[in-house]
C-alpha positions in Angstrom: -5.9 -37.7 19.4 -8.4 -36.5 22.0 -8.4 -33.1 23.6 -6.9 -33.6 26.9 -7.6 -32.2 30.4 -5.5 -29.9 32.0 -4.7 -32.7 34.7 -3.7 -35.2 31.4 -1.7 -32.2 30.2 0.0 -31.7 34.0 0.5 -35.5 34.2 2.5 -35.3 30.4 4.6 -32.5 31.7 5.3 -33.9 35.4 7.6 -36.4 33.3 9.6 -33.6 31.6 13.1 -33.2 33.4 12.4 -29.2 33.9 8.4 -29.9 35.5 9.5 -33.3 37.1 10.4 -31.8 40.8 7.3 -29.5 40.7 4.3 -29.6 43.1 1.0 -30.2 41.9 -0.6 -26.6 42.0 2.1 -25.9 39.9 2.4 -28.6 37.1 -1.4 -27.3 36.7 -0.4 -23.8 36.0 2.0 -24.9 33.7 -0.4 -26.9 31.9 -3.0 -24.4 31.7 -0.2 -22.5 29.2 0.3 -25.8 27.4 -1.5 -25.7 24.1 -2.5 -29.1 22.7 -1.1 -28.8 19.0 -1.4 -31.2 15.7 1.0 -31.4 12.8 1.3 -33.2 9.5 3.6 -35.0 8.3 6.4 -32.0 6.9 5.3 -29.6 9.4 8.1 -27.6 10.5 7.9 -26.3 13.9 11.1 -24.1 13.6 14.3 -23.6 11.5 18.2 -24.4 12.0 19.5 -20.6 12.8 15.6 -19.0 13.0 13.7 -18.3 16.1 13.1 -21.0 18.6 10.3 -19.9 21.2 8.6 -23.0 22.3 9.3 -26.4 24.4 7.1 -29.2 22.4 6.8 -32.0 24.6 5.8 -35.1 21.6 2.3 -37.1 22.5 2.2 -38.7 19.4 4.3 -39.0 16.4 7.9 -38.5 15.8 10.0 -34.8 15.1 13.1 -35.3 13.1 15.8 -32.8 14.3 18.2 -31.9 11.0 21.5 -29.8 10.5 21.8 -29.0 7.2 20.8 -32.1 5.4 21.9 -34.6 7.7 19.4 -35.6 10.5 21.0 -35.2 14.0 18.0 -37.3 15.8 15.0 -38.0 16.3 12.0 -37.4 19.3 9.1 -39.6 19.6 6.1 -39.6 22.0 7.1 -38.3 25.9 10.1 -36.8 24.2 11.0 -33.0 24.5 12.6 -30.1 22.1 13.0 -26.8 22.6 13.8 -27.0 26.3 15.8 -24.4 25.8 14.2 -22.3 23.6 12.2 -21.2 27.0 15.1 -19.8 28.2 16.7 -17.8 25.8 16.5 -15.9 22.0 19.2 -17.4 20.7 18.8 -18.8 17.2 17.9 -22.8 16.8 20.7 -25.2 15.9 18.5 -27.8 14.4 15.9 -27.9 12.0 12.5 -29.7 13.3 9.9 -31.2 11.2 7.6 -33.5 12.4 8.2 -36.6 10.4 4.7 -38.3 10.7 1.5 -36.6 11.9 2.2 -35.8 15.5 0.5 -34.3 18.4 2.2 -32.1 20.8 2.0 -30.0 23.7 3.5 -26.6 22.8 4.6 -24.0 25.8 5.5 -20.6 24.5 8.3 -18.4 25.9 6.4 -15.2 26.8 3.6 -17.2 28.9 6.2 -19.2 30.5 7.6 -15.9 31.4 4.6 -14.6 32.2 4.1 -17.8 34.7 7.3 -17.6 36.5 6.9 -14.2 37.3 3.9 -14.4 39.6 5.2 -17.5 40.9 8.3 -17.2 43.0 8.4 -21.0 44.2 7.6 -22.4 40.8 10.7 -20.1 39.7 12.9 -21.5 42.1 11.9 -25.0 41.0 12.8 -24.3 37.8 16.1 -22.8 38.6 17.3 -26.2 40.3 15.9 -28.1 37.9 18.2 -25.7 34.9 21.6 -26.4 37.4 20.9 -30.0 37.9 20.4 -30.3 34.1 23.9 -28.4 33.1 25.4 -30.3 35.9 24.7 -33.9 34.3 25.4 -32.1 30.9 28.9 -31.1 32.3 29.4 -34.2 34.1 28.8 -36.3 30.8 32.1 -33.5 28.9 34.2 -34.1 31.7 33.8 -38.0 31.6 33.4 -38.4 27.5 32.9 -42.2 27.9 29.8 -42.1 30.3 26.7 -43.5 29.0 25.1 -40.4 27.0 28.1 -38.7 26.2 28.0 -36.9 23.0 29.8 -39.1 20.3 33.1 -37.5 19.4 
């Protein structure tokens, strides 16, 4: 895959959930911390109960997500993981490993953190965007037979 511009890297990310309400100067900023990364096939990214400190948005390929030995699902090109690695220390709970050679845009904790504290609005963007996403996640608990509820 090509090398792409910061304005292709701000256009990938403006269709992630967390960058989708965010102004144009901003998605910029953000992608000027987005490293444009390539894996083989094997590759793993990080490990079920190891560190997690990175959102990988998938541009091409496919990352198979794994618990224990059984594979939990699967993210292919547009697709996010690690969302909430950005956020918080806390150990994965999925294995990933990119199951075909992928390409992917790779935003590390500590410059997202570094980002969002010399950029009030951007940090209030995200905020909402954090709330509106545990809202939909505790909308789809309290009503287990809405499409995208978790399986029980």
């Amino acid at each position: 895959m090509e090398t792409l511009t910061t304005l292709d890297k701000a256009i990938r990310l403006q269709k992630v959930e967390l960058f989708g309400d965010m102004e144009t100067d901003a998605l910029a900023l953000a992608a000027s911390i987005a490293a444009q990364i390539q894996c083989s096939n094997g590759t793993v990214l990080f490990r079920e109960h190891g560190s997690a400190d990175a959102l990988y948005i998938v541009l091409e390929g496919r990352v198979r997500l794994t618990r224990g030995n059984r594979e939990v699902f699967s993210v292919g090109p547009g697709e996010t993981l690690g969302n909430w690695a950005l956020f918080d220390d806390q150990p994965s709970v999925a294995t990933a490993t990119c199951a075909e050679d992928s390409a992917l845009l790779k935003i590390e904790r500590e410059d997202f953190f570094d980002l969002l504290a010399d950029n009030a609005e951007m940090t209030q963007r995200m905020f909402k965007a954090l709330v509106k996403r545990v809202r939909a996640l505790l909308a789809l608990g309290l009503n287990p037979g809405a499409k995208g509820a978790p399986n029980a």
